[in-house]
C-alpha positions as CSV (number, residue, x, y, z in Angstrom):
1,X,-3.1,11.4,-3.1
2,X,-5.0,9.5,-0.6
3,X,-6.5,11.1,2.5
4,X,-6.0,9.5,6.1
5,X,-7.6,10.6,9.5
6,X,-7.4,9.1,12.6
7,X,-10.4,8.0,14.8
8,X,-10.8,11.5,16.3
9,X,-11.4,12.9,13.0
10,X,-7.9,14.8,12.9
11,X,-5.6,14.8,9.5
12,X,-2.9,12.8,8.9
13,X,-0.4,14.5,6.6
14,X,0.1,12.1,3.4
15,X,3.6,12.8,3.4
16,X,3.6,11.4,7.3
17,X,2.2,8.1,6.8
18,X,4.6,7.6,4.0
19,X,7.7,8.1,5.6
20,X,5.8,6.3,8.4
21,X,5.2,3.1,5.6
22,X,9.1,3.6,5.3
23,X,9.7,2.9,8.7
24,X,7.6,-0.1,9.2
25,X,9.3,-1.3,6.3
26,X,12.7,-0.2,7.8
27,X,11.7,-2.5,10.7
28,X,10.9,-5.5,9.2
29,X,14.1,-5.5,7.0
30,X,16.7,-7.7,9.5
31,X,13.5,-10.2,9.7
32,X,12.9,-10.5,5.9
33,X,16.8,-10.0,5.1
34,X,17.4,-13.7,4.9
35,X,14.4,-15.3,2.9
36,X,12.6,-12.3,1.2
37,X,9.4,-11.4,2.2
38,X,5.6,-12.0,0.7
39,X,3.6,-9.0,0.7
40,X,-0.1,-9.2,-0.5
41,X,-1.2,-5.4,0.3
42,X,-4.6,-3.7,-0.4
43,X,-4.3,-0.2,-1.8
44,X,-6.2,2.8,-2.1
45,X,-7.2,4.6,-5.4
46,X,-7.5,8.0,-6.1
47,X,-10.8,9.7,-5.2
48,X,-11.6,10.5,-9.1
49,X,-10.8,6.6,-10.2
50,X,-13.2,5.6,-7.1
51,X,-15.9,8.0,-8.0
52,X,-16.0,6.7,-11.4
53,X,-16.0,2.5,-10.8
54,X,-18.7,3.3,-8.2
55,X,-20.5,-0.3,-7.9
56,X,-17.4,-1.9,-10.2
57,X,-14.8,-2.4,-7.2
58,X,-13.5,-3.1,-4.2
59,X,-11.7,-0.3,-3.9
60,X,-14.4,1.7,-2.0
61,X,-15.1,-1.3,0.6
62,X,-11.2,-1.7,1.0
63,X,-10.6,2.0,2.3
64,X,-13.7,1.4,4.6
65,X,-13.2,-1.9,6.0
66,X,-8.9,-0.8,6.4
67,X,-9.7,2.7,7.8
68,X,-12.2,2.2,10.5
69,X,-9.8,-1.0,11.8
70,X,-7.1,2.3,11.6
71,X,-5.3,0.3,8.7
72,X,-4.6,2.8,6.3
73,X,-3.9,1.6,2.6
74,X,-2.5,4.1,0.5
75,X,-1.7,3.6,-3.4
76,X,0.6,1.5,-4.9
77,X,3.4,4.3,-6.2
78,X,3.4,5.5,-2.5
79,X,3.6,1.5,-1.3
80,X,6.6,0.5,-4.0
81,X,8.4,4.1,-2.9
82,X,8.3,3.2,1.0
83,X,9.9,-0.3,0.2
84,X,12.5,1.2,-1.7
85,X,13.0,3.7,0.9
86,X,13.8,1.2,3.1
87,X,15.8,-0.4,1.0
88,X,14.0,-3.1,-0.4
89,X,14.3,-4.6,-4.3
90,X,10.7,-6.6,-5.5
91,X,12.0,-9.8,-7.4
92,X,8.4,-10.9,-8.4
93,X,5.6,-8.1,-9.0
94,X,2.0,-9.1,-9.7
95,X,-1.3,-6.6,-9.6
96,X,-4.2,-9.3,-10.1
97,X,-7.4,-8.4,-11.6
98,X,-5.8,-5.2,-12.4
99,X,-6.2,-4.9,-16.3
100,X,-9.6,-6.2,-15.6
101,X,-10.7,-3.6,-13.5
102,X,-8.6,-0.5,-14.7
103,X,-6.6,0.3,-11.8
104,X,-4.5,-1.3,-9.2
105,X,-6.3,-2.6,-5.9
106,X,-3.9,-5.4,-4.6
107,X,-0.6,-6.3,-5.3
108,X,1.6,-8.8,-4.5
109,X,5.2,-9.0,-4.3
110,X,8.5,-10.5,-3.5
111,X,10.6,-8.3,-1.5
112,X,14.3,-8.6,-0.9
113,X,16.5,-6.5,1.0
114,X,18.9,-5.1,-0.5
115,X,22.5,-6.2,-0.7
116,X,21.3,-10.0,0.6
């Protein structure tokens, strides 16, 4: 699991900023309810994956560039489970460069809410 801080160096809980992923996605779902909404998201890998593509990927930049603007990318189970949570179906699912590289560091999908 991904580690998060914010910019006075304090923890974040993991468990937090997932329900709090939840929520934004809670937020957004009377907006994307009609037409679906594109998502093109960044995620974080695990620390061991990371460690061992040092040089190979993004990843590493991604967490730095996202977490001292106070974005906070977190990994794609985490990302899917907080769309779900707030009660949200992806039609189309696509992880470029993934097989490539070995691990997931973007995806894209196709969200629908629910019901619509």
């Amino acid at each position: 699991m991904t580690a998060f801080a914010r910019p006075d160096g304090s923890a974040i809980p993991a468990s937090r900023m997932a329900l709090n992923l939840a929520e934004l996605f809670r937020r957004w779902r009377p907006i994307a309810a009609r037409h679906g909404w594109i998502v093109i998201e960044a995620h974080s890998v695990r620390s061991a994956t990371a460690a061992a593509l040092t040089g190979r990927t993004l990843a590493t930049a991604l967490d730095a560039t996202h977490g001292y603007s106070c974005q906070y990318p977190v990994e794609p189970e985490v990302f899917c489970w907080a769309a779900r949570t707030a009660g949200f179906t992806s039609r189309a699912h696509h992880e470029p460069g993934a097989s490539a590289l070995g691990h997931t560091q973007l995806t894209i999908d196709h969200f629908v809410a629910d019901g619509t």
